[in-house]
N, C-alpha and C positions, 0 to 999 in steps of 0.2 A: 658892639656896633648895632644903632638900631637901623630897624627895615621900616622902609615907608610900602605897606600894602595895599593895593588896587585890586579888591577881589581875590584871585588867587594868582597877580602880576605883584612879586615885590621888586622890590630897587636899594640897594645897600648904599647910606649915605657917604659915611667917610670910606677910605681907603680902597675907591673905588680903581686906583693906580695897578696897586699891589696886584687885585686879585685878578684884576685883566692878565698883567704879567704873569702869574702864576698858571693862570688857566691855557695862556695861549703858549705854555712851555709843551712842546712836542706838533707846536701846528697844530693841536686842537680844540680851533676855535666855538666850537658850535656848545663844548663844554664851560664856556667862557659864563662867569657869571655877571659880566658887563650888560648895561643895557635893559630892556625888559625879556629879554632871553628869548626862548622860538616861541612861536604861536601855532606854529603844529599839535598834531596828536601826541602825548608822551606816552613812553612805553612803560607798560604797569611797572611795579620793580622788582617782581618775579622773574620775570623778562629778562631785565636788566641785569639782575642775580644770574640768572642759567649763563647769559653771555658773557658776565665775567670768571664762570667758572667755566666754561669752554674753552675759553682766550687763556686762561691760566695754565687748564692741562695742556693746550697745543705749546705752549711754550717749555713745560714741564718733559712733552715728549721731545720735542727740538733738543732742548740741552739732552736728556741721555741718549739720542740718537748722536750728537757732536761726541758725546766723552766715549762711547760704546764703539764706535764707528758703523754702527749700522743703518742700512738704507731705509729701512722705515721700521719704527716699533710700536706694531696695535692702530688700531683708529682707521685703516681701511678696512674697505668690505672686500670680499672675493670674489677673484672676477667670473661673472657669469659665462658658461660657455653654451652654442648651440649643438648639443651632441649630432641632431643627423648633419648639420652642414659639415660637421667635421668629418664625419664619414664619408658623407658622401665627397669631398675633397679630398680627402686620402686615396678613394678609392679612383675617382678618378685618375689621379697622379699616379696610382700604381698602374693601370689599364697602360698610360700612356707612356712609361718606362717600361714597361712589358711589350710595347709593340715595336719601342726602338732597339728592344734587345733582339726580337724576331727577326728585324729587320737586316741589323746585322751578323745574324746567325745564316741567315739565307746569301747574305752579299760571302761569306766567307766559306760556306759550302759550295757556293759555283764559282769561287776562283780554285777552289780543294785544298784551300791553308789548312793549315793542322794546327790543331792548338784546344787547349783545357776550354771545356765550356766554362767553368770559374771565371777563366781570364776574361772571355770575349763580355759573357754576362756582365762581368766587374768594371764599374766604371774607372776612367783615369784619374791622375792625383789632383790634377787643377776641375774636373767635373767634380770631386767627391769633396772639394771643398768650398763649389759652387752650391752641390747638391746635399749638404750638409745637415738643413731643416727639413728638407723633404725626406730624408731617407730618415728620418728620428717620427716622423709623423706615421709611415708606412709601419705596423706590425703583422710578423707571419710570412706565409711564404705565396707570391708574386700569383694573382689571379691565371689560371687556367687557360692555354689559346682559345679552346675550344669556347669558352664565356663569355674572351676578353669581347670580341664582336657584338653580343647582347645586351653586357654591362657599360661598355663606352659608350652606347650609340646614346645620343641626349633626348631623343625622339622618340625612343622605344624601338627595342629589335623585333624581330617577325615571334622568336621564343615567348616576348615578353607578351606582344597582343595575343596571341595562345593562349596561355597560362591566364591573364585577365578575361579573358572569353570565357575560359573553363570555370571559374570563381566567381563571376557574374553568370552564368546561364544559371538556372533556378531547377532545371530538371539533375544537375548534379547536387545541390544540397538533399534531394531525396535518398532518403539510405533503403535501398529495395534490390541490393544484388542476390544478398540469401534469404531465406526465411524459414523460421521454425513452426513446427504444429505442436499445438499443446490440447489432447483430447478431452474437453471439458464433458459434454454428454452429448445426447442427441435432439434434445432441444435446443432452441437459439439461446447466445449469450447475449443478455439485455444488460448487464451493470460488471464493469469493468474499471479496474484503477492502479495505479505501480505508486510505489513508496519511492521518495522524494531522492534514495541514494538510485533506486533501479535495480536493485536486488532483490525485492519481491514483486508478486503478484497476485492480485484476488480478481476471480471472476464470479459471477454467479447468471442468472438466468430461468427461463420458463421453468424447469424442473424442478425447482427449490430448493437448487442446490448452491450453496458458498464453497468453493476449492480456492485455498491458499498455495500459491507455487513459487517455489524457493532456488533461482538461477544460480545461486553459490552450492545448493549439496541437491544440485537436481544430477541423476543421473542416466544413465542412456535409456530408461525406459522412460523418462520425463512423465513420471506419476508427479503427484501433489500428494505435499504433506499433510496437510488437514482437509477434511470433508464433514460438511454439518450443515444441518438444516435449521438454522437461527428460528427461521419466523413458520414451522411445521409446513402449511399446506398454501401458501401464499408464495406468486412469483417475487423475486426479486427484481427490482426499477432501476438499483442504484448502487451502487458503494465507490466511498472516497475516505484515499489517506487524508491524514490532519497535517497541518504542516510540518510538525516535526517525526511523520512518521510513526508514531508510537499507538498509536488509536488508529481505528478503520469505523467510519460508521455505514449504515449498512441499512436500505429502508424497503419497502416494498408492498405489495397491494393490500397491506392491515396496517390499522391508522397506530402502530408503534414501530417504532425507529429506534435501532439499538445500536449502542458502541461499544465495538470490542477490542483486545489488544491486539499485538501484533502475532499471538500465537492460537487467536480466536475463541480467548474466553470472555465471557461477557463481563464491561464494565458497570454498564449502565442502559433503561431500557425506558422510555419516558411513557406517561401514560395514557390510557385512554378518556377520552372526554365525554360529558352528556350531551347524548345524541339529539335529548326531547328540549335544550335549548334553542332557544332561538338567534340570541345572543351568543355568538361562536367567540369573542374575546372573554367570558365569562366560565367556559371552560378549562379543565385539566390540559387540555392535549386535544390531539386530529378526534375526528370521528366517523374520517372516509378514508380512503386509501391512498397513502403518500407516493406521489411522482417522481419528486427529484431533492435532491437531498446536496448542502457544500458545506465547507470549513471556511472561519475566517482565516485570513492569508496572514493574520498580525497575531492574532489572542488564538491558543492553543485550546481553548476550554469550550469556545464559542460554536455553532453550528446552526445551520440555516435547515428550515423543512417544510416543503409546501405540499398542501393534499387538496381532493378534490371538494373538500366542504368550503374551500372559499378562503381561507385563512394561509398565512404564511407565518412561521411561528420562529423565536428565536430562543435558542438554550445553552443553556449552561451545564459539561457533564456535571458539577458539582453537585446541583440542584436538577436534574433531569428526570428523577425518577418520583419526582414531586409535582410540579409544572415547565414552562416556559416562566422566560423572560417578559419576552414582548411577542404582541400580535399585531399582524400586520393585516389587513384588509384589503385588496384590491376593490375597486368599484369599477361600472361600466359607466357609460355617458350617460344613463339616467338615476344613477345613484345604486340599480340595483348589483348585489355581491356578483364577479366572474369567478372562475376555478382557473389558478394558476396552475401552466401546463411544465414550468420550468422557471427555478429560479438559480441568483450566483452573485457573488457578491465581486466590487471593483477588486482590482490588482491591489490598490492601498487599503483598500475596505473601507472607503469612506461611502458607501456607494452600496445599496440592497436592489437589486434586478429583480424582476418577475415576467413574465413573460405569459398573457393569461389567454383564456379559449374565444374572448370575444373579439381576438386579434390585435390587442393592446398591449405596449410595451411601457412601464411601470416603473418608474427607480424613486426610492427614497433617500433623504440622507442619513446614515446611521448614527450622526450625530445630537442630531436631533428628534422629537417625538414622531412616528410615523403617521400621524393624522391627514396630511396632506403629502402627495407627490412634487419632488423637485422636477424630474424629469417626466414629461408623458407624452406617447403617440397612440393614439388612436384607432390608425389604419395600417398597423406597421404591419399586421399579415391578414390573410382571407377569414371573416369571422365564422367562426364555429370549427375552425380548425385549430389542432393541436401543436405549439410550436415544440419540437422536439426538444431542442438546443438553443443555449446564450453563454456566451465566451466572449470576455474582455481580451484586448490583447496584451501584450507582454508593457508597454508604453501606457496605457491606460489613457487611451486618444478612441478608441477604434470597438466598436462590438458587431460582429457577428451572428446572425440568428438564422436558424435553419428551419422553415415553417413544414407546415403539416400540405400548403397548398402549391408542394414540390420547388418551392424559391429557395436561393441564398440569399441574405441581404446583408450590409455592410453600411455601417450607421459611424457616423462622427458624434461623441459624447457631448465634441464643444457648440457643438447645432444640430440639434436630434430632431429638426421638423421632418425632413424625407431621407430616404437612403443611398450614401454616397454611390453605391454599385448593388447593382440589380442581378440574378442571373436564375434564368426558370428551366425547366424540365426535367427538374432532377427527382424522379419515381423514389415514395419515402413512404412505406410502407407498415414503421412502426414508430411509437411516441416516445422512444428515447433513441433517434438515431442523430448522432452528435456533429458537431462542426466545431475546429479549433483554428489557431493561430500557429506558425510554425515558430519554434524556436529565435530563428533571426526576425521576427514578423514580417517576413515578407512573401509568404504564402499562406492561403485561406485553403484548411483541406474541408471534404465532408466527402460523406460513403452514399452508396444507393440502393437499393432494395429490388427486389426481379422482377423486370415488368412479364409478361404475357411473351414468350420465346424467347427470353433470356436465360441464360444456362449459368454464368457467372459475374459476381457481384463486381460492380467498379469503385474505386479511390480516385478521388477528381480531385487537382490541384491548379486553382486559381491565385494568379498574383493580385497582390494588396491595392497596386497601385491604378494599374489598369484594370484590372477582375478580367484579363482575358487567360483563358483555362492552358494554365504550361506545358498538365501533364493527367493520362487518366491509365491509371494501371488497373489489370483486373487481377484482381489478388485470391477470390473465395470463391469455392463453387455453392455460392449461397447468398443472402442479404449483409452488405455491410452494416452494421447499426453502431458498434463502442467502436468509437478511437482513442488513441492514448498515442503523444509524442512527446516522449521522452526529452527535455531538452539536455538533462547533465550526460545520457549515455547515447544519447541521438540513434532512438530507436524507435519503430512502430510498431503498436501494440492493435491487432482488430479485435474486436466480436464479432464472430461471423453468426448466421442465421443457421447454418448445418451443424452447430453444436460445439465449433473447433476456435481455439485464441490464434492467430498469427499472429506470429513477431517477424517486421519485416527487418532486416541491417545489414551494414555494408559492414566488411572486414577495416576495412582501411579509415573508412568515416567515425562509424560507432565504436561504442567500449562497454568493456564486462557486459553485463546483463546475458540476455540470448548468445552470447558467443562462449562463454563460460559450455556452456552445455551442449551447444551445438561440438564442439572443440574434441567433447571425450567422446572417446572408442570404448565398443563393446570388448572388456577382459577375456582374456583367453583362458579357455577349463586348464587348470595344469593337470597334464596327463602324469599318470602312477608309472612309474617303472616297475617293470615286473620282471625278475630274474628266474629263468624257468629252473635252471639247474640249482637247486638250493638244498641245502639240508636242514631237517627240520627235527630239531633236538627237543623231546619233552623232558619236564624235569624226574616223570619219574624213571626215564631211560639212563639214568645217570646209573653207576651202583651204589653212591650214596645215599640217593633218594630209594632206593629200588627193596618192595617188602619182601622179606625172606620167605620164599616158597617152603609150603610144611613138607616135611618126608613122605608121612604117613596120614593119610586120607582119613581115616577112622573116627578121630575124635571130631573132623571137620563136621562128616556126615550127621555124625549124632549131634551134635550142637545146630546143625539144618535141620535136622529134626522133630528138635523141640523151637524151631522158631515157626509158627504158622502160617507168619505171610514166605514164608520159603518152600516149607512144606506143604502149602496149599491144604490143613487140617479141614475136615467139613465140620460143623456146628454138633457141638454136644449137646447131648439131651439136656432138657430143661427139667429143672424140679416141677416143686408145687407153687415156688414164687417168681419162677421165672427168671431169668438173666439177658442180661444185654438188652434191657425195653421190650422183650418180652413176653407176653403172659401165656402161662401154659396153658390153662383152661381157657381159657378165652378166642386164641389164636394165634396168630405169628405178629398181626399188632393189637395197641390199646383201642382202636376205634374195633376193630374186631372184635374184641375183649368185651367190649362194651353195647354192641350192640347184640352181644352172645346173651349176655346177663339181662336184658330187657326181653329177649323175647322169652325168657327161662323164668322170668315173675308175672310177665302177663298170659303165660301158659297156665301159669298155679291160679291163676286170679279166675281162666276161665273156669278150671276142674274144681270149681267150690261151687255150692247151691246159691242160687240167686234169692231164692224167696227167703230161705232162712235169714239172707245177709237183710232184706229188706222188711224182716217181720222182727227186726230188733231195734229196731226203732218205732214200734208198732205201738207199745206201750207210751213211749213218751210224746209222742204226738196225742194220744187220745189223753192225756191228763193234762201237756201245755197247749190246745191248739193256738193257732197265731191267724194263717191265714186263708184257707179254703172250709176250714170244717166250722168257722163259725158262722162264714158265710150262707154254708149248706144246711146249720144243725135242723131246722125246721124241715126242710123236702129230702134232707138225705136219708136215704130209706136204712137200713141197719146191717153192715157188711157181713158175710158170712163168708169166714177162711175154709177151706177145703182143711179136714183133717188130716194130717200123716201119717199111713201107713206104718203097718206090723213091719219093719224092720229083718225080723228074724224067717216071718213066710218069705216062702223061695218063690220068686219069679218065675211067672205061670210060663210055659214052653209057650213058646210062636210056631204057630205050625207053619208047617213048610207048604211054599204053593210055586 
């Protein structure tokens, strides 16, 4: 058959009868190949394909659902259900089958029928065939009188606005019923931090001292386990766990910053840089004294450190004891370097903070090169003062900064021109006294410092939304400066200024941490039983053990006799060589001995003639001279020895006078 085509319109010439027929068998026409057919859209033939093989298997399921007898096989979905409606419809329908059971209970105790509560509870045969689906819905056993009034009411009962009062007021999210003291020293604690479970703790402080404190094997004297002075004679500014806990880094007024583990040996200690640059990116490392020190919240390896030479440096432990990463610069409005007083990275770390002394607030993107700032203000605090603190919140919407010229502020990241909430007076007396986010974010806490007749340090708790102050507890008799909240064990951790860590928490709110140790009791000494009446058996009271007494004394004696430490013998004479160290002629010792025989030759030496000893060399000087006589031989006039005497004449008498 040929086709006469138009484009992509054909038309079948002969036996155009048939195929009409054909096509229009079942009524469907539109398949009809009569005509120029549609001029619609045609569906691709993938299409067409998927729709014949869907048409296929629903017919494929039809028949084994006819031959199987079953009411459907495959090819539905399942049906969604809304779990609280169901609940909460169960539970009403019990409330309200619980009140008509009450009801009847009361109507048949004041007539005083008698009868099984089973019964009266039990509904009758025609209700329980009415109430059929409803009692298949209901599981357990039938809501409480005492509840049913609070749980039916649709409004909320008096219990329920209670209980939402107590859950919304913001001074019950505070955990501050107990608190523990942990004696750090007697300087102030300036850098404080808890590991990410809440099982440890490090403080450190003016005295240059780092103490690690361990709430699982802390015992009723709550010592710490480790004490060490990382950086010798330098206070400590700073220390913070790493995310995953496993590292502590640790920084303070010398321009190196160290990372140690979690049982305080050191891993890594980054360097120090030249001082006589001028070019501070050109450097190793700080070359002033580091302030404030954070971890990245993503990359475990990463850490943030700003000092006062103007730089903000970024490191790798990998590579830390080599250089930095990147250096970061803050500038002031006329291009010259500030000294960042505090810096912190966002919640996601996309986000580098700095916080510097010309009252400028600073953020880069860490994604990209830090040459220019994405975010900047200017005027965010009083210039030439120290911001202490900058804390992202939990949302990463929100920062808070606690400046040096006694303000809170409270900044939106999405429009960082001025600060959403302002609040001043709060006396801040050192450059790391911090300000955070609470757990749920919906409290801004920060500490205060002692003004002039103040005895004890305050904890100020302002809400997020308002910034009006919910709560001020006075916690230390001293400066508040570290805070630490816990959010997994929902506890507070201070520094106080008088040298002592509290941890504030509630029994009921909080978990592990400070309750572990708060918990144990001092052991009791286990006292000795002493039985007075005893008998005391030695072994040689046995007569087994027991040595045979001699008869006869005699031979004992003489055998004492001849022992000398028994017999107490005194020392036998000595020969002519001495015994026992010894020497006879000399003495009873060798230094004796020996200073006997020096004065016994230089006695002989004097009892000899001196002229004779010195006219024996008399001859061999006048035949070698060397040194005076030839000097002399012209004017030395010619010696003349005295002759020596007749020997044998007797020495004339001395008369006597």
């Amino acid at each position: 058959m040929k086709k006469i085509a138009f484009g992509k319109i054909s038309l079948p010439v002969a036996g155009t009868s048939k195929l009409s027929a054909e096509g229009t068998e079942g009524g469907n026409l539109e398949n009809a190949p009569h005509g120029f057919g549609s001029f619609g859209k045609k569906e691709p033939p993938s299409q067409l394909r998927e729709a014949q093989i869907e048409e296929k298997h629903s017919d494929e399921n039809e028949e084994m659902t006819r031959i199987m007898g079953f009411e459907s096989f495959g090819g539905k979905k399942a049906r969604q259900f809304d779990v609280d409606a169901v609940l909460k419809d169960s539970l009403k329908s019990a409330v309200e089958r619980n009140k008509d059971n009450l009801e009847r209970l009361a109507e048949m105790s004041a007539a005083g029928a008698a009868g099984d509560a089973t019964d009266v509870t039990a509904p009758d045969s025609e209700e329980a065939d009415g109430q059929h689906s409803d009692d298949d819905d209901v599981i357990g056993p039938p809501v409480p009188p005492t509840l049913a009034g609070s749980v039916g009411d649709e409004d909320g009962g008096a219990s329920d606005v209670s209980e939402d009062e107590e859950d919304n007021d913001p001074r019950g999210w505070i955990p501050h019923a107990q608190e523990l003291a942990l004696e750090h020293g007697a300087r102030p604690v300036t850098a404080l931090a808890a590991d990410p479970a809440g099982s440890r703790l490090v403080s450190g402080g003016l005295d240059y001292v780092l103490k690690y404190w361990d709430f699982n094997g802390m015992d009723v004297g709550r010592r710490c386990f480790r004490e060490m002075r990382p950086f010798e004679s330098h206070p400590i500014n700073d220390v913070q766990y790493s995310s995953t806990g496993d590292r502590v880094l640790a920084v303070s007024g010398s321009s190196r910053a160290k990372v140690l583990d979690r049982d305080g040996l050191e891993v890594a200690e980054t360097p120090r840089g030249d001082m006589y640059l001028v070019d501070m990116q050109r450097t190793k490392g700080h070359v002033a004294a580091i302030s404030s020190a954070a971890w990245h919240p993503k990359l475990k390896d990463e850490f943030l450190t700003c000092a006062s030479d103007g730089t903000c440096r970024i490191w790798h432990v990998e590579d830390a004891a080599k250089q930095q990463r990147h250096v970061v610069k803050p500038r002031q409005a006329g291009g010259l370097k500030t000294h960042p007083s505090a810096c912190s990275y966002s919640r996601d770390g996309t986000l580098v903070a700095a916080a510097c002394t010309d009252g400028s607030l600073q953020m880069w993107d860490h994604r990209k090169s830090y040459v220019n700032t994405c975010m900047l203000v200017r005027d965010a605090h009083q210039k030439g003062t120290e911001t202490s603190s900058m804390v992202f919140s939990y949302d990463n919407l929100s920062v808070a900064t606690r400046g040096g010229d006694e303000t809170l502020k409270l900044w939106d990241v999405r429009q960082l021109r001025k600060p959403v909430h302002t609040t001043a007076g709060l006396f801040n007396k050192f450059a790391m006294t911090d300000c955070l986010f609470s757990p749920n974010d919906q409290l801004v806490v920060t500490g205060t410092s002692l003004d002039r007749g103040e005895t004890v340090g305050q904890l100020h708790f302002f809400s997020r939304l308002t910034f009006e102050k919910v709560a001020q507890l006075p916690v230390a008799e001293g400066h508040v400066i570290r805070i630490v909240w816990h959010p997994r064990i929902n506890q507070l951790m201070l520094g106080c200024g008088s040298g002592v860590c509290k941890v504030l928490f509630d029994p009921d709110k909080s978990h592990r941490g400070a309750i572990l140790a708060a918990g144990k009791k001092k052991s009791k000494s286990k006292q000795m039983e002493v039985v007075m009446n005893t008998q005391v058996i030695t072994p040689h009271a046995l007569p087994m053990f027991r040595e045979p007494r001699p008869r006869s004394t005699h031979k004992q004696i003489e055998k004492a006799r001849q022992d000398p430490q028994k017999s107490r013998r005194p020392d036998l004479p000595q020969g002519k060589s001495g015994t026992g160290g010894r020497v006879a002629t000399g003495g009873s010792t060798l230094s004796s001995y020996i200073m006997r025989t020096l004065g016994v030759e230089a006695k002989k030496r004097e009892e000899g003639d001196p002229r004779e000893a010195l006219l024996k060399h008399a001859k061999e000087a006048a035949e070698n001279p060397y040194w005076v006589t030839p000097a002399y031989a012209k004017t030395q006039p010619k010696q003349i020895f005295q002759q020596p005497e007749n020997q044998d004449e007797p020495d004339p008498k001395k008369r006597k006078t």
